[in-house]
C-alpha positions in Angstrom: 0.0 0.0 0.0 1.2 3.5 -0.9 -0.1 5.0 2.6 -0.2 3.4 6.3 -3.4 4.4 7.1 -2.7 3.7 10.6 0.0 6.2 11.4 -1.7 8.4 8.9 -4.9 8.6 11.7 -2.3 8.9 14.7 -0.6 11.7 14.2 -4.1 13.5 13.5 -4.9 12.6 17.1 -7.7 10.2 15.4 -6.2 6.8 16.7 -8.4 5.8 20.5 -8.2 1.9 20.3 -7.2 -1.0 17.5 -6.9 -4.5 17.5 -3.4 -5.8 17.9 -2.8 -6.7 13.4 -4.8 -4.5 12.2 -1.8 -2.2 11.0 0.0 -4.8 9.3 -3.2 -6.6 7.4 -3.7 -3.1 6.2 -0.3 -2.9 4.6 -0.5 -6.4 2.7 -2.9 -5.4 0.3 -5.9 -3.4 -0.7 -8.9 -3.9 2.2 -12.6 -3.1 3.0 -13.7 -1.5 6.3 -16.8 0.3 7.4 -18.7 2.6 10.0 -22.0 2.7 10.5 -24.1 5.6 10.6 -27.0 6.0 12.1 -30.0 7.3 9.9 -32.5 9.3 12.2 -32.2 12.2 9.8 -32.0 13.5 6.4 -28.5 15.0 6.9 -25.5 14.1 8.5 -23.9 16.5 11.3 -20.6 17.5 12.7 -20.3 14.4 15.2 -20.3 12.0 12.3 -17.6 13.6 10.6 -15.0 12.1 12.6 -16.2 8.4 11.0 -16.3 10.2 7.3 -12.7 11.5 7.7 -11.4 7.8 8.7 -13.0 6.4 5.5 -12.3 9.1 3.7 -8.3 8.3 4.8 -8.9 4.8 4.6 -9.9 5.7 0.6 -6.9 7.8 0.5 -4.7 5.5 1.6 -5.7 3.0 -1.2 -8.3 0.9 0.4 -11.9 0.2 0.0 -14.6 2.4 1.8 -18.4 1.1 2.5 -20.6 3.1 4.6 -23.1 1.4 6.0 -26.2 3.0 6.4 -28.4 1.4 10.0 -31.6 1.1 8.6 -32.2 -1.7 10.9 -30.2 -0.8 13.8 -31.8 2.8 13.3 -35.2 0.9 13.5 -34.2 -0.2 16.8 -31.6 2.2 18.7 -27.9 1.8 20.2 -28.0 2.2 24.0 -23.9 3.5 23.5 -23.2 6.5 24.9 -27.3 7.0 25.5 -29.3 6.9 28.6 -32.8 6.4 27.1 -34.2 4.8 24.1 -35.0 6.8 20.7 -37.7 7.0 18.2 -38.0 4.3 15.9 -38.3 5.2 11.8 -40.7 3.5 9.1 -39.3 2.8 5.7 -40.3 5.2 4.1 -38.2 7.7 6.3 -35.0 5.5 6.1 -35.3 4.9 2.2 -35.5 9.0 2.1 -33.1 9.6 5.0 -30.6 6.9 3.3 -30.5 8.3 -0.1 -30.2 12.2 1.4 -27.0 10.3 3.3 -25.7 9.5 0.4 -25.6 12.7 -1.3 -23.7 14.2 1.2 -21.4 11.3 1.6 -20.1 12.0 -2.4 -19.1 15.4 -1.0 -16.2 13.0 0.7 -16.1 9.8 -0.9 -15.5 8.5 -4.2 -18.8 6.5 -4.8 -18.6 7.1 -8.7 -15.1 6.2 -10.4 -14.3 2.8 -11.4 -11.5 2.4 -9.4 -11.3 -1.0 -7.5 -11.7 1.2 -4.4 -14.4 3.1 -4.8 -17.1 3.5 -2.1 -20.1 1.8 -1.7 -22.9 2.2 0.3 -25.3 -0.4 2.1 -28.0 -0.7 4.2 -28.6 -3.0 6.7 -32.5 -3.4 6.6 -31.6 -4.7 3.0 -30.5 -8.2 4.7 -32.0 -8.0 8.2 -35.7 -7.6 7.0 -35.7 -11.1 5.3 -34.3 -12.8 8.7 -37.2 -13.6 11.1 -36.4 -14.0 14.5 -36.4 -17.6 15.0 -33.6 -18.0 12.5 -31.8 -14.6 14.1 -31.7 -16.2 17.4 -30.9 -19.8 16.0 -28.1 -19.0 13.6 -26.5 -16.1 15.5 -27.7 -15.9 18.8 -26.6 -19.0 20.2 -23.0 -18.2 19.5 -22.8 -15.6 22.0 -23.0 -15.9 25.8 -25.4 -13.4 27.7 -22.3 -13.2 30.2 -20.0 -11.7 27.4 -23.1 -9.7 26.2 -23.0 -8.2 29.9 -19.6 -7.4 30.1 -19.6 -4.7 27.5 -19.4 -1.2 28.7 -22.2 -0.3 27.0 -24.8 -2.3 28.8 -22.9 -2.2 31.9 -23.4 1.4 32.4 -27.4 0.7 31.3 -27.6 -2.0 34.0 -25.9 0.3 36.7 -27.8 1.6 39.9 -27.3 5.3 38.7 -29.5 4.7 35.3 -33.0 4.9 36.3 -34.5 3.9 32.8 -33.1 0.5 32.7 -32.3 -1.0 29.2 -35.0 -2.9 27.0 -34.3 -6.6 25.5 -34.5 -4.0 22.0 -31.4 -2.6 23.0 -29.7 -5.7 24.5 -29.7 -7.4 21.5 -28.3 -4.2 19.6 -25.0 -6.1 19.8 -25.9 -8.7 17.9 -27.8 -7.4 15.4 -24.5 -4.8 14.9 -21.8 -8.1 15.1 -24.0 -9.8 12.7 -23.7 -6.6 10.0 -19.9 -7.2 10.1 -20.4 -10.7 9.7 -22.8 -10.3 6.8 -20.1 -7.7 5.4 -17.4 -10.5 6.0 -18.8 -12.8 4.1 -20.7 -11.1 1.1 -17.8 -8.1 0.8 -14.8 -9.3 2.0 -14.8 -6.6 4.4 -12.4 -7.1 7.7 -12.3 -4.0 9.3 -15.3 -1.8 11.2 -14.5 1.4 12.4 -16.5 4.0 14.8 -16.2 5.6 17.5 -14.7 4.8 21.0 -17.8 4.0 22.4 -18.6 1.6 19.4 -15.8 -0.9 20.8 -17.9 -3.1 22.4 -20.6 -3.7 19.6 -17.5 -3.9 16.8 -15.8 -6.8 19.1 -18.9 -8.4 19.1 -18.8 -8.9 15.3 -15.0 -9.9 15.4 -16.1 -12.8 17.7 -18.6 -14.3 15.6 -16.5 -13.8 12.4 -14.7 -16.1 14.6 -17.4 -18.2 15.6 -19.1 -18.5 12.6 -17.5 -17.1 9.7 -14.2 -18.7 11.0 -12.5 -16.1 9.6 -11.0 -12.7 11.4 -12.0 -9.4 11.6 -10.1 -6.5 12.8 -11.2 -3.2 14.9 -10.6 0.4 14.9 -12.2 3.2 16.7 -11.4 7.0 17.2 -11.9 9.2 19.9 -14.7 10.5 20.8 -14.2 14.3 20.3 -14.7 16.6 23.0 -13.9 20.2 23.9 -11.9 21.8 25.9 -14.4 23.8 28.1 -16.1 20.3 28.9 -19.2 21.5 26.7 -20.5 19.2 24.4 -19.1 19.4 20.5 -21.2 19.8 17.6 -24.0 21.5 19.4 -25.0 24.8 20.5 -28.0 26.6 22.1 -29.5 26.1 19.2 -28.8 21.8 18.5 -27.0 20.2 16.3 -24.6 21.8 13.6 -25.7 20.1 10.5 -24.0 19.5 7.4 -27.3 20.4 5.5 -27.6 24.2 4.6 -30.6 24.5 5.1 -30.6 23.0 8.3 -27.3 25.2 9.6 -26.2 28.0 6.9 -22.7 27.9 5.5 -22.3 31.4 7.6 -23.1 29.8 10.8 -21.5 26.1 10.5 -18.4 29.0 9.4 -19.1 30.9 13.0 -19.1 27.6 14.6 -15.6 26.3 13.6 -14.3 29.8 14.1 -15.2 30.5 17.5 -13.4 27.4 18.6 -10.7 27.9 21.2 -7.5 27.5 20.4 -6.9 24.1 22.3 -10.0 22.9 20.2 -8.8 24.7 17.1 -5.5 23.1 17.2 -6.9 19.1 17.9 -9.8 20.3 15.1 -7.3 21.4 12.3 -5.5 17.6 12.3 -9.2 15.8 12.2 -11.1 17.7 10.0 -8.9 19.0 7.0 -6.7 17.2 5.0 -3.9 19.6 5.4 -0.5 17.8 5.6 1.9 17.4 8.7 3.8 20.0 7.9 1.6 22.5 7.0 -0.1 22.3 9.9 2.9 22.2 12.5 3.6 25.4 10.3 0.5 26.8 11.0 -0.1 26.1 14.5 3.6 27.2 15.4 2.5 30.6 13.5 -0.5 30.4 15.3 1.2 30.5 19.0 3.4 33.4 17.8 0.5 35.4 17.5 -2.9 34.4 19.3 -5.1 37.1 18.7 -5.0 36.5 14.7 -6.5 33.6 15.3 -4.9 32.0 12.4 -5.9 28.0 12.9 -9.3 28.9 13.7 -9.5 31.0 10.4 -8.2 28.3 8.4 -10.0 25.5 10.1 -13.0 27.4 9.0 -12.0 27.8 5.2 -10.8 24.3 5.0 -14.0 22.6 6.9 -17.2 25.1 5.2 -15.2 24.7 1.4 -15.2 20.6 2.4 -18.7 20.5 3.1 -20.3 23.4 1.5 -18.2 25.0 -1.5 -15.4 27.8 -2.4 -18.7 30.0 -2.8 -20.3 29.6 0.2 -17.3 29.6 2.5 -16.6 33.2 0.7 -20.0 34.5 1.0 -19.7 33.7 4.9 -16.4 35.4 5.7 -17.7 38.5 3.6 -20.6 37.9 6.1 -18.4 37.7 9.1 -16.3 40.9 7.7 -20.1 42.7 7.5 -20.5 42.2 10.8 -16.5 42.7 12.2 -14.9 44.8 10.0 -15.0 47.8 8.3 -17.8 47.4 5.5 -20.1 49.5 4.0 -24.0 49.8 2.7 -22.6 48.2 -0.4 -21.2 45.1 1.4 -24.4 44.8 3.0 -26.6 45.2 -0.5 -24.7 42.0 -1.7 -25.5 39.6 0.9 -28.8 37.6 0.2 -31.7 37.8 3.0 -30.9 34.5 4.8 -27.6 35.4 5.1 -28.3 38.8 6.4 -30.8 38.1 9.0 -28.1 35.1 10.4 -26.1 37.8 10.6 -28.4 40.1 12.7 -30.1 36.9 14.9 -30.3 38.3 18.4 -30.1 41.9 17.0 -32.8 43.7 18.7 -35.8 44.7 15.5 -38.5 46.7 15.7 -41.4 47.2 12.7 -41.8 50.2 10.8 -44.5 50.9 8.4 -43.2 51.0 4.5 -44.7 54.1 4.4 -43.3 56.3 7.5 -40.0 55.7 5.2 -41.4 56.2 1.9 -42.1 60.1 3.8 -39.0 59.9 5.4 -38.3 58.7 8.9 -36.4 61.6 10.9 -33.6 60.1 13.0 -35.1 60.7 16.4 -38.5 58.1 15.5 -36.0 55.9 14.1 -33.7 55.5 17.4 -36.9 56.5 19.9 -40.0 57.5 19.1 -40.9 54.5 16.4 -38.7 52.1 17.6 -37.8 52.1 21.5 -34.5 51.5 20.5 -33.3 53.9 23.2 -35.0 55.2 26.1 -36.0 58.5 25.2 -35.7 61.4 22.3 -33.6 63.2 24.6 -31.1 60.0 24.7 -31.6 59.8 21.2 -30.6 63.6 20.8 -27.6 63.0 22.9 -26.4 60.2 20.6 -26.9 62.0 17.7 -24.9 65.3 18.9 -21.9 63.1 20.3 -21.9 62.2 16.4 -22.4 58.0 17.5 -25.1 57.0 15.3 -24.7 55.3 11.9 -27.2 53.8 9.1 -25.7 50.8 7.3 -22.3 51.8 8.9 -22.5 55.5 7.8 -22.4 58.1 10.5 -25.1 60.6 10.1 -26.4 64.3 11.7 -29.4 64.5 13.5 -30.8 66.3 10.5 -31.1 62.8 8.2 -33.9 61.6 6.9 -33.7 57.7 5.7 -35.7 56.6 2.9 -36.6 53.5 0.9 -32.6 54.1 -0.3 -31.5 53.6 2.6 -33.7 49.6 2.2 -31.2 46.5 2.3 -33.3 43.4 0.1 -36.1 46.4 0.2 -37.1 46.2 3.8 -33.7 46.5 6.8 -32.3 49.3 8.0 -29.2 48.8 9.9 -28.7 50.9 12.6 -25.6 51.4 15.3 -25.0 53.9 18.7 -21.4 54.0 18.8 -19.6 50.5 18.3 -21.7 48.1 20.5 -25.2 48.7 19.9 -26.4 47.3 16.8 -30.6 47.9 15.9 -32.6 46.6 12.7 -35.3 48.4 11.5 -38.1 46.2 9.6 -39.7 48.0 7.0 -43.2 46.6 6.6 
């Protein structure tokens, strides 16, 4: 192999635990591996990207990718890392959910060329909806003990005093259903290696034992780390939930604001697992980066590299114009360009108030636009004040108490941006 995927992913930081082998079947020749995602949505978000990197690596690096899409499993629920069970999906959902999946999965994997590596993707409903029961428990079942089934982490922590919910025969049997994928994989794809994250360990081992057991063959493991950040807060969400890959879902400006705002402790572990930047460039970067903090250099690229990745060039350079709207020096113009989704990200949290279309059609004198109309300030002698101390701006243009603003002043024909010295930013809504 031209690549070692396995010191490729540990020097990113990406490396938590991997069966003792796995490093040296890789280098023989080309292989298949897989992670599972888990279909409860239409999009993917930031916490699965960790599993997309590895098999975007593992691609990379010469081998064979398959992501497998749970369609069963996501029919069911994984009691890792959860304390209570989740909604269950029809098929209709999955089949729509899957094929959404997909889409965004091209953005990183080579599903199309006809190269002996390209990806693939499966779905496990495909081969566990034929199995009924009877035969599940006959033919896979009985070549697992309940005691190993009980000694995994996962259900351990379930079965503990401090869970109050307990864990359903559903979930138990998660294991299985999860081992048996990587046996089906074994045997139809050749596949040898699963991937996921640290807390996947127990369920991937699970399928290495009854490739033992039944397929009498071996299968190897891999997992990453489950990434956290610094401040202990959880990563890939924020007030508002997850930070989805989907734009609609999360717009390139904010999934840009999310990556950016990272600390630099975060910002440093981030740049390794989410870009494809080499070794050097990035000890370049971060060694820049400690030379001069406040530029905030890695988060800046982090940013770029991550929202052109999962976006495009165009989106990630309509959200830094966005970001330099709202932190740098721009002007009316710079406002004008950016479309109205993109503006009123910008201005979420702003404080609005509603002014009739036509008070501006007239002309709205700058003491109802800062007081009397708006309550943007207290009272028209506070608004006075402002305007004599020469602190008050429309669409970042200072103005005298005598201005008058107009449908000209309009930004996609109905904002008004309005600031009182640096920190007070107000919107009107022209209605």
């Amino acid at each position: 192999m031209e690549k070692n995927f396995v010191e490729e992913l540990t020097w990113r930081g990406m490396l938590h635990d991997v069966m003792p082998g796995t490093e040296e079947h890789l280098m023989e020749q080309m292989r298949s591996a897989y992670v599972g995602i888990d279909p409860t949505a239409d999009s993917l978000h930031i916490g699965h990207l960790v599993g997309v990197m590895m098999l975007r690596h593992f691609q990379l690096a010469g081998h064979k990718p398959y992501a497998l899409v749970g369609g069963a499993t996501g029919m069911i629920g994984d009691p890792s890392g959860k304390s209570a069970e989740r909604n269950l999906l029809d098929e209709p959902t999955l089949r729509h959910n899957q094929n959404s999946l997909k889409e965004q999965l091209s953005r990183f994997l080579d599903f199309d060329s006809n190269m002996d590596n390209a990806a693939i993707l499966v779905n496990n409903y495909d081969w566990m909806k034929e199995f009924s029961f009877l035969d599940f428990i006959r033919d896979v079942g009985k070549h697992i003990t309940v005691n190993y089934m009980m000694a995994k982490d996962s259900v351990k922590k379930r079965l503990s005093s401090e869970s109050a919910e307990g864990m359903s025969f559903t979930e138990f049997t998660y294991q299985l259903v999860q081992g048996y994928d990587f046996l089906h994989l074994f045997r139809e794809k050749d596949c040898t290696l699963q991937m996921g994250g640290s807390d996947q360990w127990g369920n991937i081992t699970t399928g290495t034992e009854l490739i033992r057991r039944i397929g009498d063959g071996k299968g190897y493991a891999l997992t990453c780390p489950l990434i956290t950040k610094a401040d202990g807060t959880k990563f890939g969400k924020t007030e508002g939930g997850n930070i989805w890959l989907d734009a609609n879902r999360t717009s390139p400006y904010k999934f840009y604001q999310y990556w950016l705002n990272t600390s630099d402790e975060d910002a440093e572990k981030y740049i390794k697992i989410f870009t494809f930047l080499s070794k050097e460039e990035i000890e370049a970067l971060i060694e820049k980066h400690r030379e001069a903090p406040h530029q905030r250099e890695v988060q800046k690229v982090l940013g770029r590299e991550v929202t052109t990745m999962v976006h495009s060039k165009a989106d990630f350079e309509n959200a830094l114009a966005a970001s330099e709207v709202l932190f740098g020096k721009s002007t009316a113009d710079d406002f004008r360009k950016l479309d109205e989704a993109t503006f009123l990200d910008i201005f979420e949290g702003v404080p609005q108030a509603e002014v009739s279309i036509i008070d501006i059609e007239n002309g709205l004198d700058m003491i109802a636009a800062l007081s009397a109309k708006t309550n943007f300030l207290n009272s028209n002698g506070e608004a006075r004040r402002a305007l004599k101390e020469n602190s008050v701006s429309i669409n970042k243009e200072k103005v005298k108490d005598d201005y008058m603003i107009t449908t000209s002043d309009l930004i996609n024909n109905k904002y008004v941006i309005l600031n009182k010295g640096k920190k007070n930013t107000y919107i009107i809504h022209a209605k």
